[in-house]
N, C-alpha and C positions, 0 to 999 in steps of 0.2 A: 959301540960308541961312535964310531966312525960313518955309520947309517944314519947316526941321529943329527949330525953336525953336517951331513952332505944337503937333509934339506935345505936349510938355512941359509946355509951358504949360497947355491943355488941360485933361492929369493933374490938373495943381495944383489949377485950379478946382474938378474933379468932386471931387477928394478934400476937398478943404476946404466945397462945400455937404456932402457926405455927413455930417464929423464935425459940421459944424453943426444938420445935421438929425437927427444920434440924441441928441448931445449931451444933451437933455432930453427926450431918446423917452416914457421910463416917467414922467414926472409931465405931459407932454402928454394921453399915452394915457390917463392912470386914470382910470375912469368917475366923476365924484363921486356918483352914485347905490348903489355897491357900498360895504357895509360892512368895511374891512378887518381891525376887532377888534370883537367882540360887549361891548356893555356889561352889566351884571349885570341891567338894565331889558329887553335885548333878547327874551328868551327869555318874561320871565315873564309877559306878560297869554298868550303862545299856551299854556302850562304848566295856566295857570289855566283856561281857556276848555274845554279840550281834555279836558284830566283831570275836570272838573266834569261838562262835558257828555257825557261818557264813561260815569260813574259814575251819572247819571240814566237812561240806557238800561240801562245792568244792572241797574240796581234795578225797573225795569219789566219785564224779560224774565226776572230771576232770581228778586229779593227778593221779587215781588209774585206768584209762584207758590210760593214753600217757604214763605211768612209770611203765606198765605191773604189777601192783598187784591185780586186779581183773579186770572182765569183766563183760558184760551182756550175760548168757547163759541161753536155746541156742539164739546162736546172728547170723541171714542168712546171712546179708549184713549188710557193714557200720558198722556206729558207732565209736566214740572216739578209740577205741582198735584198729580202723584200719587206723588211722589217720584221720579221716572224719569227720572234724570239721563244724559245723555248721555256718551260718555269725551270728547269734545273740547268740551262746557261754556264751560272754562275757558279754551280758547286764544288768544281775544282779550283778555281780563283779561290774559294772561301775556303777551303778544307789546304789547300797548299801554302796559301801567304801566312797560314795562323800555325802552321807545319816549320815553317822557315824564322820565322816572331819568336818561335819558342825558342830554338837555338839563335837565336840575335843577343835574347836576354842573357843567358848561360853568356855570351860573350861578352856580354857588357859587365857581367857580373866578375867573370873572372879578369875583365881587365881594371876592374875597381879594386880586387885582392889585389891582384899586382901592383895596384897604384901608380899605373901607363895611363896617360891621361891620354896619347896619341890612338889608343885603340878606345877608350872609352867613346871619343870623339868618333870615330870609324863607326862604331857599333850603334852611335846615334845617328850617323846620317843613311848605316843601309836601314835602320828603324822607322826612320820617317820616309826614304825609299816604299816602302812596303805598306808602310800603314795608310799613305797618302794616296796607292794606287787601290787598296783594300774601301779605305772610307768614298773615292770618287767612284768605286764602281756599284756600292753598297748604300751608301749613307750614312744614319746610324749605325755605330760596330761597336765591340764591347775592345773597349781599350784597356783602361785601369787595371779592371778585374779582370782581363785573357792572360792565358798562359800561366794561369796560378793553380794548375791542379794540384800543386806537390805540398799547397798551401790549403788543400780542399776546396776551393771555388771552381766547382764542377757549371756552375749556372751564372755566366757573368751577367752583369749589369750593363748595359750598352752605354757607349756615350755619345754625345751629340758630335755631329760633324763639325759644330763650333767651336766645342772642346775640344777634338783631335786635332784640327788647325793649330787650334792655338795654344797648344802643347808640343806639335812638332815643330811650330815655326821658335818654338823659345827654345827648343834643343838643339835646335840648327845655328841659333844664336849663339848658344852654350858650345856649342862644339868648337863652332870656329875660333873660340878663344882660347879653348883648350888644347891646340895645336902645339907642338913643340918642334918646330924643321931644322932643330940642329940634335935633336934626339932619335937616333933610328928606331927603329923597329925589329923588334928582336926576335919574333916570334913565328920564323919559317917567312919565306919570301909568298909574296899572296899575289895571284892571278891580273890584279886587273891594272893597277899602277905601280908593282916589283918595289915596293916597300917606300914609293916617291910619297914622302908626308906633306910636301907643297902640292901635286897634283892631287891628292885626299883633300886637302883643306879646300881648293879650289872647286870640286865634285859637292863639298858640303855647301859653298855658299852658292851653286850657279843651282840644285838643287833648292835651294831657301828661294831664291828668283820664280824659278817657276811654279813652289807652292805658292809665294805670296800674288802672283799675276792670276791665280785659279778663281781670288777671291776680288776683284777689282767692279763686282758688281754690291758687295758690301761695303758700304760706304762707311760704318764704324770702324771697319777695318783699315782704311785710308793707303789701298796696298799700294798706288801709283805712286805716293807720297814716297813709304819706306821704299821701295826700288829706287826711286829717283836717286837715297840718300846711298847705297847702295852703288847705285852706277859711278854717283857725285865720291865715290871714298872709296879707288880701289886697294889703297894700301889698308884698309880695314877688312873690307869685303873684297879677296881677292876669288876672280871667279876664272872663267875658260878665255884665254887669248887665240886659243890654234888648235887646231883637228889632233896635234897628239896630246893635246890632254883633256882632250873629252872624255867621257866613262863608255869605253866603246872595250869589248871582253873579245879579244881575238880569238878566236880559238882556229888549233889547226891540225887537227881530227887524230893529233897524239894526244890518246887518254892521259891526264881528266881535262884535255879538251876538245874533247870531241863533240860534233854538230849535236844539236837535239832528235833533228832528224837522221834514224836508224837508216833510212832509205832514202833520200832526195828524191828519188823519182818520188814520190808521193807528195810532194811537194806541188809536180804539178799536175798530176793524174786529174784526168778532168774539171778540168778551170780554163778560165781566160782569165786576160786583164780586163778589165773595166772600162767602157769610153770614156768614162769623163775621167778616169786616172790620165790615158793617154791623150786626149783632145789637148788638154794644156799642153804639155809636155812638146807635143806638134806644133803648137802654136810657137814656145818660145823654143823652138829645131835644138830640144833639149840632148845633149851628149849622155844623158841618165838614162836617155829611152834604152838604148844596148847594155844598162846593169841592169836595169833594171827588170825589162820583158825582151818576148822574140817579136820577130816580124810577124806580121799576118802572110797568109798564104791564099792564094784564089779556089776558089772551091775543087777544084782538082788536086790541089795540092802541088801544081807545077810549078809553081813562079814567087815570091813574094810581094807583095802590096804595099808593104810600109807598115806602120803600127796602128793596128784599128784593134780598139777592144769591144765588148759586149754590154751593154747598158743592162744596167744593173734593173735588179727589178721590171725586167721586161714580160710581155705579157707572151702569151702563146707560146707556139713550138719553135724549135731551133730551125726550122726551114725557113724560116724571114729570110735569115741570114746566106746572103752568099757568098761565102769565104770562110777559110779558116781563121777564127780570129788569133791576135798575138797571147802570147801565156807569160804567165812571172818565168824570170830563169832562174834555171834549177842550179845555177853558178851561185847562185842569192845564199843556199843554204849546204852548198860543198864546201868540206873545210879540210883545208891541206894544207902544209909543209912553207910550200914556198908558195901560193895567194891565201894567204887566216882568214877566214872569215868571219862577218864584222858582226858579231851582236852589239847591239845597240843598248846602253842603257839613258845613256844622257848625251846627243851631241850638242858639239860646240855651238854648230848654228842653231840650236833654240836658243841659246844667250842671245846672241844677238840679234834673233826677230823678237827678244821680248825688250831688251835696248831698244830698238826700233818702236816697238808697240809705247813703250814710255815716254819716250822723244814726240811721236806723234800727239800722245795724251798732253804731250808740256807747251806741244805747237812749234817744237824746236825741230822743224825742217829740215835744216844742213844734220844735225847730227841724226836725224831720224833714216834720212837716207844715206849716211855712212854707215850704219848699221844695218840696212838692210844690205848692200850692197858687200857687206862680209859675210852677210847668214847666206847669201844667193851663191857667194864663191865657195865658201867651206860646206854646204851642204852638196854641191858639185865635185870637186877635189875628195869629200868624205867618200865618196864612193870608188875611187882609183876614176875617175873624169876628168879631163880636162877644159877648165873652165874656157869658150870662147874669147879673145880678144874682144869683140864687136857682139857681144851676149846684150849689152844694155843701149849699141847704138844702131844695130841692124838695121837697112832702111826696112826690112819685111816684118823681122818680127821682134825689135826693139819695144814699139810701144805695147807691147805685152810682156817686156820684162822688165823697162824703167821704171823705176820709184814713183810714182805720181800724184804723192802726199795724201794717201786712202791707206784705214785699217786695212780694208779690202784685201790690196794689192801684197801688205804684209802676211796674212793669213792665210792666201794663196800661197805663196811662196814658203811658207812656212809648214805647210801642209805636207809638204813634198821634203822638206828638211826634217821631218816626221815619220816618214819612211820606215814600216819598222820598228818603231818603239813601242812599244808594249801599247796600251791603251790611249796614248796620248790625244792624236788628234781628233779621236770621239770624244775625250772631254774638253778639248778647245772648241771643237762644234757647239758643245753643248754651251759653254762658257759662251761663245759668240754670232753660233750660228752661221759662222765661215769655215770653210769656203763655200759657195750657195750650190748648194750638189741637189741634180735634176731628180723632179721628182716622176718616175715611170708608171704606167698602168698596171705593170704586176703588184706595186704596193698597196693597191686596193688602200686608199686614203688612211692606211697606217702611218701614225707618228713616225718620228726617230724614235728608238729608245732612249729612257736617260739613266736606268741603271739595273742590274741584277734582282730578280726577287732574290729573298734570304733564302737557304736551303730548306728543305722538308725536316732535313734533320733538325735545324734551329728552334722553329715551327716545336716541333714534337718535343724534343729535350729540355727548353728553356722558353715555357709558355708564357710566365709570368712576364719575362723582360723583353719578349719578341711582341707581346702585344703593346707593353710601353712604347718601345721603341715606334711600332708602325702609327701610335696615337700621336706622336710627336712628331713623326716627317709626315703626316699624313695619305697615310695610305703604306701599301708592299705590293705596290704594280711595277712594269714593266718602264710606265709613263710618267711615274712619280718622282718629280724634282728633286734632289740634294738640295741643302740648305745655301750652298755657294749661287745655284744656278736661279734662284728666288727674287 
């Protein structure tokens, strides 16, 4: 009898450690180091970090070969400096900004759970960041329908470059109201303005400034109007007054803010500057010339010359040349401790060369050149420069930096307060056709470019909406206009 009750018994016990041991399996097991919900803070300094220092490499391998500031020397044939764009260009711009889109939304999304309307606001102005540089380098892009794989639209539908305008610019709208500057920010300290929600609101609206100036050749659009209203209402539309609240990403090569560049020297491995980057720059005895590049040196290498660069798109071999020409410095992209270095996302002086560009449009004079005369100082000063005293009355070389009531003279100037920013002043060329940059014999009567083809992948994956798309911007060249620049 005592054999027959010992099974049982037995049972009993195994089954009751068992229930006792699962019982709280899943709150025993769960790592507390695993995030189970992303906060609206989770996404955004890698958002920041990633997109910024993304956009300073395409500025150095793209902007800075179609916008004459440096080149690849010596360079035989070809190459970006000589207009000789490649078909796949653009395939990292395309495959990275829609990489970074996707985690924008997740952030927008979880700062809608939370019901922060201060990170919603965030989430829509790096949205229109991103989508604004995606649609000017592209044209048609699929908006609505991207980023919805989890929704199965594996094949978006593109949308018109008039639509994405005019979707971003009502978000930007939307954001700035939805600010709250007596509610912090809860959600870990972020990289780029340390959780300051008056300097975000200001990054949103001077950001709406320069999408609405992109489009000042669409006359539906009436964008010198809404800027005017804008400039005219800054307690509504509060934007950038001073170089520290531009959207400028210090970083200072403590991980995660470390350079883009692994190496600096490759930075300038085989390059020069550009003449026509430095001919200005000489002309107005600019103090940017020493952030900016080195000296030239005499073809021995003994002595320096002063600042000569290599004209872009030149024809033949590098023996023309007798001299060492000047190179970018490699200081541009070393990031330390104690001098951060400056990724650029938004500076302050494009606020106020696009003040200046409105002022000129209104024909208001005095105020067109108090505005340029803060984008010429703060675009100096943004670089650790110190602005001359006699910068605008030199008797030498004054009248090549005073105001002299010409778009011209602002888009020059403006060009150089451009420095560095991601793709910018090749879509202001394109926009205006300023600054008038020489055209050389190696370009063999190639255009500018004016945007990206779409990738091969695009082409191949999503044939139906890639051919829409090229029927409505007419054409997927190299030379084929956005609907802004029409």
């Amino acid at each position: 009898m005592k054999s027959f009750f010992r099974i049982p018994l037995l049972l009993l016990i195994v089954v009751t450690v068992a229930v006792s041991c699962t019982k709280n399996f899943e709150a025993i097991n769960r790592d507390p180091n695993r995030i189970d919900a992303i906060s609206p803070g989770t996404l955004l300094n890698p958002i920041i970090y990633n997109v910024a220092g993304y956009n300073m490499l395409r500025s150095d391998d793209i902007t800075f070969n179609l916008m004459q500031v440096a080149l690849p020397y010596p360079s035989a044939s070809g190459g970006l400096h000589r207009y000789d764009i490649s078909e796949n260009a653009g395939n990292g711009t395309w495959n990275t900004y829609y990489q970074w889109l996707n985690n924008v939304k997740e952030m927008y999304n979880a700062a809608k759970a939370a019901d922060d309307r201060n990170y919603q606001a965030v989430a829509l102005t790096l949205n229109a960041w991103i989508y604004s540089n995606l649609t000017d380098c592209f044209g048609d892009v699929p908006m609505k329908e991207a980023v919805q794989g989890d929704a199965g639209i594996l094949r978006p539908k593109f949308d018109t470059q008039k639509e994405i305008y005019t979707t971003l610019l009502a978000n930007l709208d939307s954001a700035n109201s939805m600010y709250n500057t007596t509610k912090a920010m809860l959600y870990g300290t972020e990289i780029l303005y340390a959780n300051n929600v008056t300097k975000w609101k200001k990054f949103t609206n001077s950001l709406r400034m320069r999408l609405l100036l992109r489009l000042t050749k669409k006359a539906e659009i009436n964008a010198y109007a809404l800027l005017g209203t804008m400039i005219d209402n800054p307690t509504t539309y509060p934007v950038f007054t001073a170089n520290d609240e531009a959207a400028v990403l210090k970083l200072t090569g403590i991980t995660p803010l470390a350079s883009p560049w692994g190496r600096p020297v490759d930075f300038t491995t085989f390059r020069a500057a550009a003449k026509f980057f430095l001919d200005s720059l000489n002309a107005f005895n600019d103090p940017r010339r020493a952030k900016f590049t080195t000296q030239a040196r005499n073809a021995g290498g003994t002595a320096t010359i002063g600042y000569q660069g290599i004209p872009s798109g030149y024809a033949g071999s590098e023996s023309q040349f007798n001299y060492i020409p000047s190179n970018v410095n490699q200081a541009l992209v070393t990031a330390n401790s104690t001098a951060p270095m400056n990724c650029v996302i938004m500076p302050y002086a494009e606020v106020e060369f696009i003040k200046a560009e409105v002022e000129w449009q209104r024909g208001n004079t005095t105020a067109a050149k108090a505005a340029y005369d803060k984008g010429v100082k703060a675009a100096i000063e943004q670089w650790g420069a110190v602005m001359p005293a006699d910068y605008f009355t030199n008797a030498t070389t004054g009248a090549a930096t005073v105001y002299n009531g010409t778009k011209e003279r602002i888009l020059l100037q403006k060009y150089y307060a451009l420095f560095f920013v991601d793709y910018q002043s090749w879509f202001e060329y394109r926009r205006t056709g300023l600054p008038v940059l020489p055209v050389n014999a190696g370009m063999n009567g190639r255009p500018m470019p004016t945007r990206f083809k779409y990738p091969i992948a695009v082409r191949t994956n999503n044939p139906d909406n890639y051919r829409a798309a090229v029927t409505s911007m007419g054409g997927d060249d190299n030379t084929t206009k956005v609907w802004w620049e029409k």
